[in-house]
N, C-alpha and C positions, 0 to 999 in steps of 0.2 A: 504494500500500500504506500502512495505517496501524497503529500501535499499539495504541488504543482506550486511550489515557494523552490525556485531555479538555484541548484547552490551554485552553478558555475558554467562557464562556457567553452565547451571541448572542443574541439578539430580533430576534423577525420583524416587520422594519418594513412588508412592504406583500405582500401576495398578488395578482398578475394573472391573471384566469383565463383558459384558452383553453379550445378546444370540449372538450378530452379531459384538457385539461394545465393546469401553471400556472405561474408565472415568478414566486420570491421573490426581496424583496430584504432581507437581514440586518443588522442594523448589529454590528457588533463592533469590536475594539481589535487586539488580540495578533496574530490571524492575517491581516491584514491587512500585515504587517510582509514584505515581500518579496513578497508577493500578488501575480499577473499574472493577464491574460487567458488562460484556456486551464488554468492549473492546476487542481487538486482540490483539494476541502473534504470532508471527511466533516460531515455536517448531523445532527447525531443517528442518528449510523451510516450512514448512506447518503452516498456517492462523487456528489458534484453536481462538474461544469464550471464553472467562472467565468466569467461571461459580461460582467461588466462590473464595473468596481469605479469607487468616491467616496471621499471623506475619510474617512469614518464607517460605510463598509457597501460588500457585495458583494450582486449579484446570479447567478441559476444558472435555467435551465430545471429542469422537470420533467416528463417525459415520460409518457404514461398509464399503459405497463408500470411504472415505479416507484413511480404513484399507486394501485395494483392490492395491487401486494407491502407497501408500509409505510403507517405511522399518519398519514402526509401531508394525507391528505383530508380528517383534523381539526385541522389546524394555521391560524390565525389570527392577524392581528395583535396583538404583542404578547407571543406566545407565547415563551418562553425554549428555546433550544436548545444541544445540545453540540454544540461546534466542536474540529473537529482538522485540520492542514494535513495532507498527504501529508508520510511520514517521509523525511527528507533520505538520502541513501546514507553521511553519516558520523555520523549520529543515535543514540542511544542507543537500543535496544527496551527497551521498561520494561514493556509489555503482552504482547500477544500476535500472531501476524499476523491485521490484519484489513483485506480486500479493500474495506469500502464496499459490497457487492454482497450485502444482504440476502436471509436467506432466508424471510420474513415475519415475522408481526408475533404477539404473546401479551399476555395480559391482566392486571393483577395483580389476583391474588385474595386475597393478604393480605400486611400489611404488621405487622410488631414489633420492639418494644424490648430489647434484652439488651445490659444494661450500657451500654459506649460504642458497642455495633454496633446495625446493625437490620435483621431479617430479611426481605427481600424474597421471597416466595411467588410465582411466573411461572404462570400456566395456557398451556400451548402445544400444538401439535398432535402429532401422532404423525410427521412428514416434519420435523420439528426435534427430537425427543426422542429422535428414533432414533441422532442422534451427540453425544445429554447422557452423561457420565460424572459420576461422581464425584470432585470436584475437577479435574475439566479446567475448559478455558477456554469461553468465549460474550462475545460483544459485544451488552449490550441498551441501545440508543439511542447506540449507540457506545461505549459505556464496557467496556470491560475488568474482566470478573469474574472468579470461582471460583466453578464451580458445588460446592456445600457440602451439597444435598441432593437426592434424586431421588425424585418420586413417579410413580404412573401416569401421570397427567397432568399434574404438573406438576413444576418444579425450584424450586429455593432458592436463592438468594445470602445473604451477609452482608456489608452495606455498615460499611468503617470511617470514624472519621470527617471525615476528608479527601475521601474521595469524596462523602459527603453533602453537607460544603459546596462543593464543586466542579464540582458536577454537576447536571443535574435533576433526577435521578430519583422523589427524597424530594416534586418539585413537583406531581407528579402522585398520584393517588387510585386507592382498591382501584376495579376498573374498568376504568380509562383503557388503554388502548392502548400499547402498548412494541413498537420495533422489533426484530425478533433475529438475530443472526447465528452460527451454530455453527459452530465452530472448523474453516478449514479445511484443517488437514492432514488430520483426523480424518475429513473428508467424502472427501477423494482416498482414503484409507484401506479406508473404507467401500466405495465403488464396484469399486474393485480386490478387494477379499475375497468382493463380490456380485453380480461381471460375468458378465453372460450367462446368473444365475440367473430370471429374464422369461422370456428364450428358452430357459429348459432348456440352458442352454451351462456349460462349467465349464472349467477351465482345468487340462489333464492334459497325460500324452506326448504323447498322439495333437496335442491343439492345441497346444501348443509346436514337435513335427516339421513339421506342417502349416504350419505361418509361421517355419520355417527357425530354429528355435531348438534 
C-alpha cells in the first residue's frame, strides 16, 4: 500500500526487453535506504517487485499485463520517474490509499497557469470517470491529487507548488500519457451499490434471506 506522497524522483537507467515484457533498472537515492529484495516501489504509480538492487539503482520486472494497462511502453532511458517505497505500518498517511495497481492510463489535454498553481486538464475514459468526484482523490503517475474539476471527458487537478517541483508531472506535454489510479475505496463503493446490476440481480429481502442474512 502507498500514499501517492512522491518521496523522490528516479531515472530510468536501462530498459531490457523480453518477448512481451521488460526489466528496468532505476537509479535513485532516498528509497533505496532500507531497500530489499522482494519489497515494492511504486514507479510512477505502478507497485513493481525488487528484483535486485546496486549502490545507485534498483531493478523490477515488468510483466505484459502491466505493459497493456500503463504508459510503460513509452518509457526510455533517461526518462525521470516518481518513486514511493511501500508505506511503513507506523508511517504517516499524508495522501491517500493507493494500491500501485492501476487502472489505466489518460492523456493530458491541457495544461495552465493561475497564480502559484497550474491547472492540469486529464482526458480519461468512461471505466475511470465513472468513480471521478468532485474533490475526491486519484493517483496520476503516483502522485496524490484532488480532483478540483469534472468534465464529460475529462477531470482537472490543480498542482501547488511543491508538487511541481517534486514530481514529474509538469515534465511531461499536452499529449503524453499519465498513469491513473481512482480512489479505491470509492471503487469497493461502486461495485457494492452496482452488484448484480449485469445480471439483472439486486440486493433485497429475498437475496439477503437466501444467503442467510
Amino acid at each position: 500500500m502507498f500514499t501517492g506522497i512522491v518521496e523522490e524522483k528516479g531515472t530510468i537507467k536501462s530498459i531490457q526487453p523480453g518477448v512481451k515484457s521488460i526489466r528496468l533498472a532505476i537509479e535513485a537515492e532516498i528509497v533505496l535506504g532500507g531497500l530489499k529484495i522482494g519489497d515494492s516501489v511504486a514507479v510512477s504509480g505502478v507497485c513493481l517487485t525488487v528484483t535486485d538492487i546496486s549502490s545507485n539503482s534498483f531493478a523490477a520486472d515488468v510483466m505484459p499485463e502491466t505493459l497493456r494497462k500503463s504508459a510503460f511502453s513509452n518509457l526510455k532511458p533517461g526518462d525521470v520517474v516518481n518513486l514511493e517505497r511501500a508505506m511503513a505500518a507506523n508511517g504517516r498517511f499524508g495522501g491517500h490509499m493507493v494500491s500501485g495497481h492501476i487502472d489505466g492510463t489518460g492523456t493530458i489535454a491541457d495544461i495552465k497557469r493561475e497564480d502559484n498553481a497550474v491547472w492540469v486538464k486529464i482526458k480519461a475514459s468512461p471505466d475511470i470517470l465513472k468513480y471521478v468526484i468532485d474533490k475526491g482523490s486519484i493517483a496520476i503517475d503516483g502522485i496524490s491529487l484532488t480532483i478540483a474539476k469534472i468534465e464529460k471527458d475529462y477531470f482537472s487537478v490543480s498542482l501547488i507548488p511543491h508538487t511541481i517541483k517534486e514530481t514529474t508531472l509538469l515534465k511531461k506535454n499536452i499529449g503524453d500519457t499519465v498513469n491513473l489510479e481512482s480512489d479505491l475505496v470509492g471503487k469497493y463503493i461502486y461495485k457494492f451499490l452496482n452488484f448484480g446490476k449485469e445480471e439483472n440481480k439486486t440486493i433485497d429481502m429475498e437475496f439477503l434471506q437466501k444467503h442467510g442474512f
